[in-house]
N, CA, C and O atoms as CSV, one atom per row, in Angstrom:
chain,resi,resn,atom,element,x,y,z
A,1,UNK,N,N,1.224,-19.486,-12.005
A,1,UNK,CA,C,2.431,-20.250,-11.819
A,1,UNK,C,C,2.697,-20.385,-10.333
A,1,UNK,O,O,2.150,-19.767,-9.420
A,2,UNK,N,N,3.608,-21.278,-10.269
A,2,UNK,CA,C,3.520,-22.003,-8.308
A,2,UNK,C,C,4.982,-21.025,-8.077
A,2,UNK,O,O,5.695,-20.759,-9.044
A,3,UNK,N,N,5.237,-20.649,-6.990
A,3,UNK,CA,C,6.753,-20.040,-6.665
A,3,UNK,C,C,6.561,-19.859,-5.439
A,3,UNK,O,O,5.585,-19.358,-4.881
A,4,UNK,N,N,7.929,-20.460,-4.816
A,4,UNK,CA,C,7.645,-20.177,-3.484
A,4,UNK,C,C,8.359,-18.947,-2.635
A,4,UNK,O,O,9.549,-18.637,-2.688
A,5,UNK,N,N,7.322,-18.327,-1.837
A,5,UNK,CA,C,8.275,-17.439,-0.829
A,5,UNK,C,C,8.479,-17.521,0.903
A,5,UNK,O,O,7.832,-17.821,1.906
A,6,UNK,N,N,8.912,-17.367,0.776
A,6,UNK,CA,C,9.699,-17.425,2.403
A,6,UNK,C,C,8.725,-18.590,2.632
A,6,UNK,O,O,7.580,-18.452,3.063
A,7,UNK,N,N,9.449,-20.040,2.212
A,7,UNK,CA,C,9.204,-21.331,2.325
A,7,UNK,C,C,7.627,-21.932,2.408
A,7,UNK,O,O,7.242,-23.058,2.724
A,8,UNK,N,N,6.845,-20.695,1.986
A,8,UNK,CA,C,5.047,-20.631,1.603
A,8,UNK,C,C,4.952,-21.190,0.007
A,8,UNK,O,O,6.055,-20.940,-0.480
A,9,UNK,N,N,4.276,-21.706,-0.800
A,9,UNK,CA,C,3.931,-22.316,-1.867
A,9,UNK,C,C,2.889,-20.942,-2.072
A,9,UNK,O,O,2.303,-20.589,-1.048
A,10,UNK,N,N,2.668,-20.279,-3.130
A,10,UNK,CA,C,1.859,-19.420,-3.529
A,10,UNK,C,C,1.715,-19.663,-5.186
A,10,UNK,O,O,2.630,-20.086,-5.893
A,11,UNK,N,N,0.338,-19.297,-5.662
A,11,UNK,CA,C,0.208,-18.899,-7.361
A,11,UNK,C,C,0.019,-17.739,-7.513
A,11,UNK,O,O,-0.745,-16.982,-6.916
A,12,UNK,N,N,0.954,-17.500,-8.604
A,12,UNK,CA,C,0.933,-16.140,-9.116
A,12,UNK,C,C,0.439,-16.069,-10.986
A,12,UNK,O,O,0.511,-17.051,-11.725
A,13,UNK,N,N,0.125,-15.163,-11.274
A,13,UNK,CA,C,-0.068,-15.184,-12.747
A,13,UNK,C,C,0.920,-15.533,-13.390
A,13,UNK,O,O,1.951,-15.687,-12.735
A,14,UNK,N,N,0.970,-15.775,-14.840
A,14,UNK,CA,C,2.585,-16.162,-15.418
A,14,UNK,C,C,2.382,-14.625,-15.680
A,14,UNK,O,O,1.428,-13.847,-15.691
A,15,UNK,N,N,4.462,-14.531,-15.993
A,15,UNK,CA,C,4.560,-12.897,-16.046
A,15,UNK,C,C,4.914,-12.589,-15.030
A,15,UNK,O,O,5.727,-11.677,-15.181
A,16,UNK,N,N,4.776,-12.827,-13.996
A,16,UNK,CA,C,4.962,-12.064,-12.911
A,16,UNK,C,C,6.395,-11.136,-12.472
A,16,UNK,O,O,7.518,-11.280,-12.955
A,17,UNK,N,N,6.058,-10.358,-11.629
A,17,UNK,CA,C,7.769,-10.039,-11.371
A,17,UNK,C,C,7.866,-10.120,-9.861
A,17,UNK,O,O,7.117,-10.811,-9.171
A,18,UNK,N,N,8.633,-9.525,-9.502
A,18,UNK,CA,C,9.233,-9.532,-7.839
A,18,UNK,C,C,7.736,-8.302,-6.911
A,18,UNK,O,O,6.880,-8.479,-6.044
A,19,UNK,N,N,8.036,-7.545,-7.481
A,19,UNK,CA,C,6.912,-6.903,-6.774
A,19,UNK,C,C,5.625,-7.157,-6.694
A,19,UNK,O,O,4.889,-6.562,-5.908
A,20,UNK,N,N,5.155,-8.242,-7.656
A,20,UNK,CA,C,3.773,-8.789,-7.561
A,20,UNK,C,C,4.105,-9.865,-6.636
A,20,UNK,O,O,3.090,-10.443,-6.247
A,21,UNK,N,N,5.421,-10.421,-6.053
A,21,UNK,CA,C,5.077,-11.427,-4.784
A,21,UNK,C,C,5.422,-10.644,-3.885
A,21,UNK,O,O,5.423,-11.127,-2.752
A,22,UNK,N,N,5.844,-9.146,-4.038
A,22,UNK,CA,C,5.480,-8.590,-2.315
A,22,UNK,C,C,4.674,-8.051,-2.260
A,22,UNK,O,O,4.504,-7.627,-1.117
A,23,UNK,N,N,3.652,-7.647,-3.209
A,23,UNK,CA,C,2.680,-7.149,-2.842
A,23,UNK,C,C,1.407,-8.825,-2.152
A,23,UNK,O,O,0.531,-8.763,-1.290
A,24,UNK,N,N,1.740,-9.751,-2.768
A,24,UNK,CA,C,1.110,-10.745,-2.879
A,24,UNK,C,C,0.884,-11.435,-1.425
A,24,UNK,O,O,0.000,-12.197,-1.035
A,25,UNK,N,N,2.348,-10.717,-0.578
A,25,UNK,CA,C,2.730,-10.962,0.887
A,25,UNK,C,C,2.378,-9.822,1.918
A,25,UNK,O,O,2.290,-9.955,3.138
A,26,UNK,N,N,2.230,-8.898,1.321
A,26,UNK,CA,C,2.146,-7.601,1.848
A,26,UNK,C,C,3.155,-7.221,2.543
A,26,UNK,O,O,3.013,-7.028,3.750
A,27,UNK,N,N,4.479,-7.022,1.865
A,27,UNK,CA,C,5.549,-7.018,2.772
A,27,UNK,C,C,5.944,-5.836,2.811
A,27,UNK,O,O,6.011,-5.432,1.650
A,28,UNK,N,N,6.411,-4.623,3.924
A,28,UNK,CA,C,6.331,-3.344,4.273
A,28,UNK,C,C,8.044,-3.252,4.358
A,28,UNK,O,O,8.667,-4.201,4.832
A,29,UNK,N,N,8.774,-1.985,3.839
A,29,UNK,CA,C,9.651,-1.816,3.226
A,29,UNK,C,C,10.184,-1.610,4.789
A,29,UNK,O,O,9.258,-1.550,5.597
A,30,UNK,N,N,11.342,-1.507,5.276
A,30,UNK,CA,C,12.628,-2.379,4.602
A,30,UNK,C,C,13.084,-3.436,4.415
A,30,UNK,O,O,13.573,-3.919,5.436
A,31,UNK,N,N,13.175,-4.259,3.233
A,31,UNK,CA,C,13.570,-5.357,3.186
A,31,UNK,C,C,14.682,-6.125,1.911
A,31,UNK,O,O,14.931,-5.349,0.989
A,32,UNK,N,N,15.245,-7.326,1.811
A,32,UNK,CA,C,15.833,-7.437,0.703
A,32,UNK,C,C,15.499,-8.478,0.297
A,32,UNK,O,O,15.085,-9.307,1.107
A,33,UNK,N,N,15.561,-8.794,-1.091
A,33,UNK,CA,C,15.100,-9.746,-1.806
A,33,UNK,C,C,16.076,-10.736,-2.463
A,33,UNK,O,O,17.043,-10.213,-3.016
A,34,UNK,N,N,16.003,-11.855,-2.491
A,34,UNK,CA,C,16.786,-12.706,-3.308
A,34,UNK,C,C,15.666,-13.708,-4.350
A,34,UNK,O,O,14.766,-14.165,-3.645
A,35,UNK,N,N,15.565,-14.044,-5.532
A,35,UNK,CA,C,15.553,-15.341,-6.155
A,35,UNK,C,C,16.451,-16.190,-6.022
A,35,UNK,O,O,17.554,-15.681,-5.823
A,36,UNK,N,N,16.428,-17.428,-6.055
A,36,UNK,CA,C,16.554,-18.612,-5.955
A,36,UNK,C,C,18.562,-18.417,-5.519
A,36,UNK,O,O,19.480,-19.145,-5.894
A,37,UNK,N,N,18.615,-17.301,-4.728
A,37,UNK,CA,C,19.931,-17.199,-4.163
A,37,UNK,C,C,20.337,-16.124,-4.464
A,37,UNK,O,O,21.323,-15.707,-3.858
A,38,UNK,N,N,19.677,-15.239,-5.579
A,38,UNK,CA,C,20.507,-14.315,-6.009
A,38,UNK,C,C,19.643,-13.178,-5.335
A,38,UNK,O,O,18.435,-13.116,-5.105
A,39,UNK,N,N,20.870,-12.141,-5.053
A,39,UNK,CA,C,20.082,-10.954,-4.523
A,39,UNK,C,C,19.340,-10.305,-5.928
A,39,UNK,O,O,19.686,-10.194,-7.104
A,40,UNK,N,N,18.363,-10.014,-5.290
A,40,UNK,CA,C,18.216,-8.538,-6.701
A,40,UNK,C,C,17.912,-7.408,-6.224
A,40,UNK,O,O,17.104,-7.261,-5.307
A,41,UNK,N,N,18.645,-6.307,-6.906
A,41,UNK,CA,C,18.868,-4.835,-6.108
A,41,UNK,C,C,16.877,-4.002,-6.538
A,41,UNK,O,O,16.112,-4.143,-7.492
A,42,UNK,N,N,16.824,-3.409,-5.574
A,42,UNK,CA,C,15.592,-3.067,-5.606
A,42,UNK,C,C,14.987,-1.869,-6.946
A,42,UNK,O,O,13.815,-1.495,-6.980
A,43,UNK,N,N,15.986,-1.440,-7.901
A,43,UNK,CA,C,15.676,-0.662,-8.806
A,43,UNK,C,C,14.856,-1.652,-9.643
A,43,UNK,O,O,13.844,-1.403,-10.298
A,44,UNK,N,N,15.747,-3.302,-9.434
A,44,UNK,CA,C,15.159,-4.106,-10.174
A,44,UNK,C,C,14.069,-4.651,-10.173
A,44,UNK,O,O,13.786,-5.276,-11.195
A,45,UNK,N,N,12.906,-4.616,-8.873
A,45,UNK,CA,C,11.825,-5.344,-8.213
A,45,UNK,C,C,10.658,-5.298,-9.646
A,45,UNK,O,O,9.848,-6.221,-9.736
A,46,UNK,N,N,10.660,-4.314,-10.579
A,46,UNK,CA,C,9.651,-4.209,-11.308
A,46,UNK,C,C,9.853,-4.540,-12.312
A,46,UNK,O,O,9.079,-4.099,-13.162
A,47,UNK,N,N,11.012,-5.511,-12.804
A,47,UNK,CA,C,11.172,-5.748,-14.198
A,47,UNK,C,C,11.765,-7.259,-14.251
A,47,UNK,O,O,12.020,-7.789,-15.333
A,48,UNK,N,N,11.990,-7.989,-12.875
A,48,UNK,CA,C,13.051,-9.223,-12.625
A,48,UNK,C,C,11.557,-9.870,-12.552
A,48,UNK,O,O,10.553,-9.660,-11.871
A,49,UNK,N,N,12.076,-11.149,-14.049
A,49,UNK,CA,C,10.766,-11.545,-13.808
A,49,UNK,C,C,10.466,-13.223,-13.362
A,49,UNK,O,O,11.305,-14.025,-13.771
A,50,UNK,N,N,9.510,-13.671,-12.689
A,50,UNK,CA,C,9.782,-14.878,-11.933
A,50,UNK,C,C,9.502,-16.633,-13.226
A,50,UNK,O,O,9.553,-16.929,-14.420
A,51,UNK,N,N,9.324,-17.027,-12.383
A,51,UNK,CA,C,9.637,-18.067,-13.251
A,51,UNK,C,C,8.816,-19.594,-12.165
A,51,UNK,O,O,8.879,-19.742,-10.945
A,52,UNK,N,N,8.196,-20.392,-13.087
A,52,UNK,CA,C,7.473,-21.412,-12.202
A,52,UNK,C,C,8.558,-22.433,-11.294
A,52,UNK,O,O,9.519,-22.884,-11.917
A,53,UNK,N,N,8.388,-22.836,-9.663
A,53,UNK,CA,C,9.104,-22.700,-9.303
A,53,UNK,C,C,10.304,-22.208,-8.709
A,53,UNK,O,O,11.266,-22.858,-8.299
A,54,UNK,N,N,10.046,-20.472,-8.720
A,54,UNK,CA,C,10.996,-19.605,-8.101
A,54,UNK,C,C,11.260,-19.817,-7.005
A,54,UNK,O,O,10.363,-20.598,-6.688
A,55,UNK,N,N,12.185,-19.615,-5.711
A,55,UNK,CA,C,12.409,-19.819,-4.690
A,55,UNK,C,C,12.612,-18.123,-4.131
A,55,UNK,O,O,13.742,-17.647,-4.026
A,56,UNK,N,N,11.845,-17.631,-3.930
A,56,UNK,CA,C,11.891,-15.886,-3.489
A,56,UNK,C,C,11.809,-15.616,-1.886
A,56,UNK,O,O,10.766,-15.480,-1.248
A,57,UNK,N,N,12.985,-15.573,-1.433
A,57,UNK,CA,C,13.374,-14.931,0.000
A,57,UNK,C,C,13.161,-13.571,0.156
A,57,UNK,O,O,14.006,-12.933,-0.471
A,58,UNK,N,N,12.246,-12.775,0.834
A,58,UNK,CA,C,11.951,-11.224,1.671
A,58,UNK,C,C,12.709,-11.152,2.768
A,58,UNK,O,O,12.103,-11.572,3.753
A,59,UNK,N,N,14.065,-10.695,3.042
A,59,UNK,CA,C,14.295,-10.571,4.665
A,59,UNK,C,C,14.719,-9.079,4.945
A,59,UNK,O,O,15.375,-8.198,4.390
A,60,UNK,N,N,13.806,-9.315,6.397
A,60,UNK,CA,C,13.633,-7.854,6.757
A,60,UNK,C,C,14.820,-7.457,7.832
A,60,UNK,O,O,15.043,-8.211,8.780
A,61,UNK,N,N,15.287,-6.702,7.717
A,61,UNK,CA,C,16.335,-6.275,8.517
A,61,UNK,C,C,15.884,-6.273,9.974
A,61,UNK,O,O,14.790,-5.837,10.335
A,62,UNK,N,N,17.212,-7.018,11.137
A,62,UNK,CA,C,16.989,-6.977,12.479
A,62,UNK,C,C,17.899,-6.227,13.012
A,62,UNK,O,O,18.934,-5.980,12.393
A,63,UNK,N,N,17.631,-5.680,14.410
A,63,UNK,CA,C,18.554,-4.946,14.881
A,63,UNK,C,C,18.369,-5.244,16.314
A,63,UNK,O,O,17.337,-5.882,16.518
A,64,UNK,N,N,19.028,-4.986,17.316
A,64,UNK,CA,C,19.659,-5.437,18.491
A,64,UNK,C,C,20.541,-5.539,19.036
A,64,UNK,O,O,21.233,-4.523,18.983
A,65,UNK,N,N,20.904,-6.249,19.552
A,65,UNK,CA,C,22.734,-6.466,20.321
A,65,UNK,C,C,22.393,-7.185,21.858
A,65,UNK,O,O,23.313,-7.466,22.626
């Protein structure tokens, strides 16, 4: 199935969940996740499952001043 993350077009198997597109990105923890706007809390990463066409945002926390 097609779903996109952080504005990349990727295929994933159908089925999929949230943690098969960060592993899919290789994205290194800390970070937060939203579908298609919605946050999802990270207990949830292994069971929220995607859908063709997902829109899946990773953002990694910045810090500075």
């Amino acid at each position: 199935m097609r779903v996109i993350v952080n504005q990349l077009e990727y295929e994933l198997p159908g089925q999929s969940v949230v943690t098969d597109a960060l592993t899919l990105i290789g994205a290194k923890p800390p970070y937060a996740v939203a579908v298609n706007l919605q946050f999802v809390p990270k207990h949830q990463h292994a069971q929220f499952s995607l859908n063709e066409n997902d829109q899946v945002e990773i953002i990694a926390p910045v810090t500075g001043g």
